[in-house]
C-alpha positions in Angstrom: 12.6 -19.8 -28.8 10.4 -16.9 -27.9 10.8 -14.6 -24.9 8.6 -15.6 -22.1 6.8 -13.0 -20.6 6.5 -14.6 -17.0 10.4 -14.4 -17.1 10.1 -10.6 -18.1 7.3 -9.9 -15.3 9.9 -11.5 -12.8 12.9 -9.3 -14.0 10.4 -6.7 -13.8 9.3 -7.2 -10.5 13.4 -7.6 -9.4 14.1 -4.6 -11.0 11.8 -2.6 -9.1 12.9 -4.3 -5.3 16.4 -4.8 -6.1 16.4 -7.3 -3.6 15.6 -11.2 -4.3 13.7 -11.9 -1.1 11.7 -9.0 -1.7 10.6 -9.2 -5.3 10.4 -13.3 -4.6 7.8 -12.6 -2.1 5.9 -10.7 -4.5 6.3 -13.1 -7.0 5.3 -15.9 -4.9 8.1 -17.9 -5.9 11.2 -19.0 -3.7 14.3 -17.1 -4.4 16.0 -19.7 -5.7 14.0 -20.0 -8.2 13.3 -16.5 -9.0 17.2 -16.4 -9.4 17.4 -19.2 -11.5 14.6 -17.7 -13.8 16.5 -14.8 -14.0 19.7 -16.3 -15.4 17.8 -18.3 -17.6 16.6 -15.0 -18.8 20.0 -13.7 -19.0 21.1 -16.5 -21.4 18.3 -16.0 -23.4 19.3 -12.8 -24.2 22.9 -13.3 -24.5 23.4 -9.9 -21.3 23.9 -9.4 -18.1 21.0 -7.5 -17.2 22.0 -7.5 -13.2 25.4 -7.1 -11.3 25.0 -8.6 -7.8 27.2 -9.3 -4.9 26.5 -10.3 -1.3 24.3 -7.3 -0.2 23.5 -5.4 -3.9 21.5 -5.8 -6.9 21.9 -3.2 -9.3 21.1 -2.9 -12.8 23.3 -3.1 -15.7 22.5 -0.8 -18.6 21.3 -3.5 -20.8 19.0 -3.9 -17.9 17.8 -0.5 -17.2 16.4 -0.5 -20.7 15.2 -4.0 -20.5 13.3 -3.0 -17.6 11.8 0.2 -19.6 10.4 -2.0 -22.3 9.2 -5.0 -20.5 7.1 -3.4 -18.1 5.5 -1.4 -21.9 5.4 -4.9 -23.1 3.9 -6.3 -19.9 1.0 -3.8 -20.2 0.7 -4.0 -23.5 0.3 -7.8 -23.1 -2.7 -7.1 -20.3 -4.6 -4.8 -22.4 -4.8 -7.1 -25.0 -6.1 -9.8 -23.0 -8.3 -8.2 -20.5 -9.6 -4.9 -22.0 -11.9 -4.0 -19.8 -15.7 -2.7 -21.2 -16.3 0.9 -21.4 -18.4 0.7 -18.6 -16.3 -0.4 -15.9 -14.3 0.9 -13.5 -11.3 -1.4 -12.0 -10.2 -0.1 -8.2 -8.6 -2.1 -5.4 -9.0 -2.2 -1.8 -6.4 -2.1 1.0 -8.4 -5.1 3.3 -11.0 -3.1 4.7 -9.7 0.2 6.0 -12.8 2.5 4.7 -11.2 5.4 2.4 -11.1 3.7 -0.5 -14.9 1.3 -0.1 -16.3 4.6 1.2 -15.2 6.1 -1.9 -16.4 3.0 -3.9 -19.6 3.1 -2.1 -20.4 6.9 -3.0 -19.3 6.1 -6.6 -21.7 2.7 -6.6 -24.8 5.0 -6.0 -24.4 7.9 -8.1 -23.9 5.5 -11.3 -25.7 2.5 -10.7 -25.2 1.7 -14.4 -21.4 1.7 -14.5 -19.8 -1.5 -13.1 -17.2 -1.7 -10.1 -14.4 -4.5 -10.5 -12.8 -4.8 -7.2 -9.7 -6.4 -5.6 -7.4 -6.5 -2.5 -3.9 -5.1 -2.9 -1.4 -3.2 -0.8 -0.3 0.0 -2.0 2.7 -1.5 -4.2 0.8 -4.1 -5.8 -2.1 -1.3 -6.6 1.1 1.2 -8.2 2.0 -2.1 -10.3 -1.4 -2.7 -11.7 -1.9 0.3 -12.3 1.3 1.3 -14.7 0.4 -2.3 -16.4 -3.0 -1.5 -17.3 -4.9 -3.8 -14.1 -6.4 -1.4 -12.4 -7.9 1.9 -13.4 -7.8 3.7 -10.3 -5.4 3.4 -7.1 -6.2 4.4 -3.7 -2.7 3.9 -2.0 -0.2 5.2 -0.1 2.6 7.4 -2.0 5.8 6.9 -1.3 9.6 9.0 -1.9 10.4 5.5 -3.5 7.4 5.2 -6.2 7.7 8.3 -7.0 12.1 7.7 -7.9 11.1 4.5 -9.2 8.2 5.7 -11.3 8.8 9.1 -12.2 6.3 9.4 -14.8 3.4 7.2 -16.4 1.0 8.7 -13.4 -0.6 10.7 -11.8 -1.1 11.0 -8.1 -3.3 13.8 -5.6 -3.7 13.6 -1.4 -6.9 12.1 -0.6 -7.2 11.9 2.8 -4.9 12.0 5.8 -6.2 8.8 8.3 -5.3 9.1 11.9 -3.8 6.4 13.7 -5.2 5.6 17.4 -4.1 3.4 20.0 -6.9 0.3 21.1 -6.9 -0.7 24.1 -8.0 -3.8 26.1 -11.5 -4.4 27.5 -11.9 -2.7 31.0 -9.0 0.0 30.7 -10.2 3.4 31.7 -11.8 5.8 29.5 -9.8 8.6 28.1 -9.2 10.8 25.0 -5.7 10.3 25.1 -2.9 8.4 26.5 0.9 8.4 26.2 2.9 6.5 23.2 5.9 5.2 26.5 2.9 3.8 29.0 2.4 0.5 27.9 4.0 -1.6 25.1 3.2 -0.5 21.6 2.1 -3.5 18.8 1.3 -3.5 15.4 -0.7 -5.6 12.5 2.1 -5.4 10.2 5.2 -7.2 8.7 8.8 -5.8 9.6 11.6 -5.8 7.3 13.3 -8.7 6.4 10.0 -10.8 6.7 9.6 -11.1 2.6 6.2 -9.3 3.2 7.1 -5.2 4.0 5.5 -2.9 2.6 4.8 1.0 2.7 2.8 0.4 5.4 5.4 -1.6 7.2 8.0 2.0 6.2 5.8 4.3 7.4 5.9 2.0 11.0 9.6 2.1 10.8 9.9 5.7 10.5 7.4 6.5 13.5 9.5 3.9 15.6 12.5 5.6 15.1 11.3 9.3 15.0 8.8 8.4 18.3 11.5 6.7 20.4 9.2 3.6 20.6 9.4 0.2 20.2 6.9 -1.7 18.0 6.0 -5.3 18.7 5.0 -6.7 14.6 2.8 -9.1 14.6 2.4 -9.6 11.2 -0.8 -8.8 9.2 -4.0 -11.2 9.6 -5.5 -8.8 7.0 -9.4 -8.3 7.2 -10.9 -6.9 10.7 -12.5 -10.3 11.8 -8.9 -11.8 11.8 -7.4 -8.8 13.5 -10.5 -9.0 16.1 -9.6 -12.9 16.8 -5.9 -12.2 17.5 -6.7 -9.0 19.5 -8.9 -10.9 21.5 -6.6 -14.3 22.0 -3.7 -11.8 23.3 -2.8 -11.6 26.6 -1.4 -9.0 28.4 -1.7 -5.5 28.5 -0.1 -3.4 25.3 -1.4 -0.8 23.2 -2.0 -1.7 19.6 -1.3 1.5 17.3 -4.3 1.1 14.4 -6.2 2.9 11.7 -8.9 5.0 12.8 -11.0 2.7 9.8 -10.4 -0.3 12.3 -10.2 1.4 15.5 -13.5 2.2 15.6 -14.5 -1.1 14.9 -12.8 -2.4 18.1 -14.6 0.5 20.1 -18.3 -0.9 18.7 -17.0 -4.1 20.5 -15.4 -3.3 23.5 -12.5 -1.8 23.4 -11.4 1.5 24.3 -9.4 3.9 21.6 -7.4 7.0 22.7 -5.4 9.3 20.4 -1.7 9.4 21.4 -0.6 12.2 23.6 2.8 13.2 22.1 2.4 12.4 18.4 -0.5 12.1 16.2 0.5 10.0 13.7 -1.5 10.9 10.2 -1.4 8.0 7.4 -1.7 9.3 3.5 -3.9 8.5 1.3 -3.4 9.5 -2.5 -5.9 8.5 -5.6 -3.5 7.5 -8.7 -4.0 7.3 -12.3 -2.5 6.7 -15.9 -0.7 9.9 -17.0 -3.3 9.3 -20.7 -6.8 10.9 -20.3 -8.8 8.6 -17.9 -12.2 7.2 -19.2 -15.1 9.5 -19.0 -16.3 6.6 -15.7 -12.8 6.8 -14.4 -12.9 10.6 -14.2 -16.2 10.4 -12.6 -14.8 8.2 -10.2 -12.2 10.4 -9.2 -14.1 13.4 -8.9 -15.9 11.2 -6.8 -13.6 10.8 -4.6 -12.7 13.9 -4.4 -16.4 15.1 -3.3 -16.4 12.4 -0.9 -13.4 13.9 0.6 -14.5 17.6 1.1 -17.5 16.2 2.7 -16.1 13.7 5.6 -13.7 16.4 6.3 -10.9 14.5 4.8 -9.0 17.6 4.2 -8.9 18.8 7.7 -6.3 17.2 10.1 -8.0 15.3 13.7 -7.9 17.1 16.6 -7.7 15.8 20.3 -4.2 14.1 19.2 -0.5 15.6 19.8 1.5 17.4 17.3 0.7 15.6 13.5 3.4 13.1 12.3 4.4 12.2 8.8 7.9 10.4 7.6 10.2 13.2 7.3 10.3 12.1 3.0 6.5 11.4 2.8 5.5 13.2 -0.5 2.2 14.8 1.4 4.3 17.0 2.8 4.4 19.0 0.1 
């Protein structure tokens, strides 16, 4: 019998979450099965590759290395089947929050010749497709846990620092600011223990706690005109803390945006790439961005906000 490589993707994927309901998620499996798949793996190669108990999963040494050489195998195996031309350029998209389509946009007119493949992932799917040889280019958020997880195969620079704003409801009174504590606060994201967190959903955590708010999640609808619908169906009265990408798409309809008063809350952008030498189009494309960034001010915190606010471990930091 030959090894499967959907069974080494999933051990893959495990080993990175070390958390079934997690890397099931991910996986789009149920984690029943993802656990069966993973001791049929185990048999196959004749070693424990996890220890796990009620609340852990950790890796055995067998599996640390497994893990090593599956996910070399795993984008070894996508370069052979979808090498891309030398003319393209493969990027993702976070929904559409503009830093990245802004930067795809500049990139689209200054090479008209070189084509752009484009997909929607959040920031750990991008970091995955990326290491296996998917995507060419990531426009994510960097986390203290990619970066311990994946301490080398990539590289990684700030981008652009995106102000969060607080939208308000139709009627409420203009303002520049308003304060985090005067109305309920929501949010368009997934907690933790949904099977769907992400770094988005761990940089919300971290501002709850740090802030002293509390966050109502209502999950994530995804693109603006579904985040529009439920914003418009709700009733009541409550803040919703968004992107400035999407905020000001809810002021061109209606709705007033404020920056909040006693903590501006800044979300990081990084563009990624393989640690080997990029394409000649993939280095355009990240000097690219990096033009794009100098000239929309990127690199110059808002003002009219409270002090900045970034997770106490947040990479950007530094």
């Amino acid at each position: 019998m030959d090894l499967d490589l959907r069974l080494v993707r999933y051990f893959v994927v495990l080993a990175d979450e070390l958390h079934f309901g997690r890397a099931a998620a991910r996986l789009h499996i149920s984690q029943p099965g993802l656990s069966q798949q993973i001791r049929k793996l185990e048999d196959f190669l004749g070693s424990k590759l996890l220890v796990r108990d009620s609340r852990h999963v950790t890796l055995t040494s067998r599996g640390e290395q497994f893990r090593d050489d599956g996910r070399q195998l795993l984008a070894l195996a996508e370069r052979m089947r979808h090498s891309p031309a030398a003319n393209t350029v493969r990027i993702a998209h976070i929904f559409e929050l503009s830093t990245s389509r802004a930067v795809a946009d500049a990139f689209a007119a200054a090479h008209p010749t070189v084509e752009l493949v484009e997909r929607s992932m959040d920031s750990a799917r991008q970091l995955d497709a990326l290491l296996s040889d998917r995507l060419d280019v990531a426009i994510l958020r960097v986390t203290a846990r990619m970066l311990a997880e994946h301490p080398t195969g990539w590289h990684h620079r700030p981008l652009r620092r995106e102000p969060m704003r607080l939208v308000g409801r139709p009627g409420d009174p203009a303002a520049s600011r308003v304060s985090l504590h005067e109305r309920d606060l929501e949010v368009f994201a997934d907690a933790t223990g949904s099977g769907l967190y992400n770094a988005h959903g761990e940089f919300l955590t971290a501002f709850e706690r740090e802030a002293g708010v509390s966050l109502s999640w209502l999950g994530n609808p995804g693109a603006f005109s579904n985040c529009l619908s439920v914003r418009s169906r709700a009733r009541g009265s409550a803040f919703l803390l968004e992107f400035d990408s999407y905020a000001r798409r809810y002021a061109e309809v209606g709705m007033p945006v404020y920056a909040p008063a006693e903590l501006q809350p800044l979300y990081p952008w990084s563009i990624a790439w393989r640690h080997e030498q990029p394409s000649q189009v993939t280095a355009d494309f990240i000097r690219t961005a990096h033009v794009v960034a100098r000239e929309r001010g990127w690199d110059r915190d808002p003002d009219g906000g409270g002090p900045v606010w970034l997770p106490p471990d947040d990479p950007s930091r530094a």
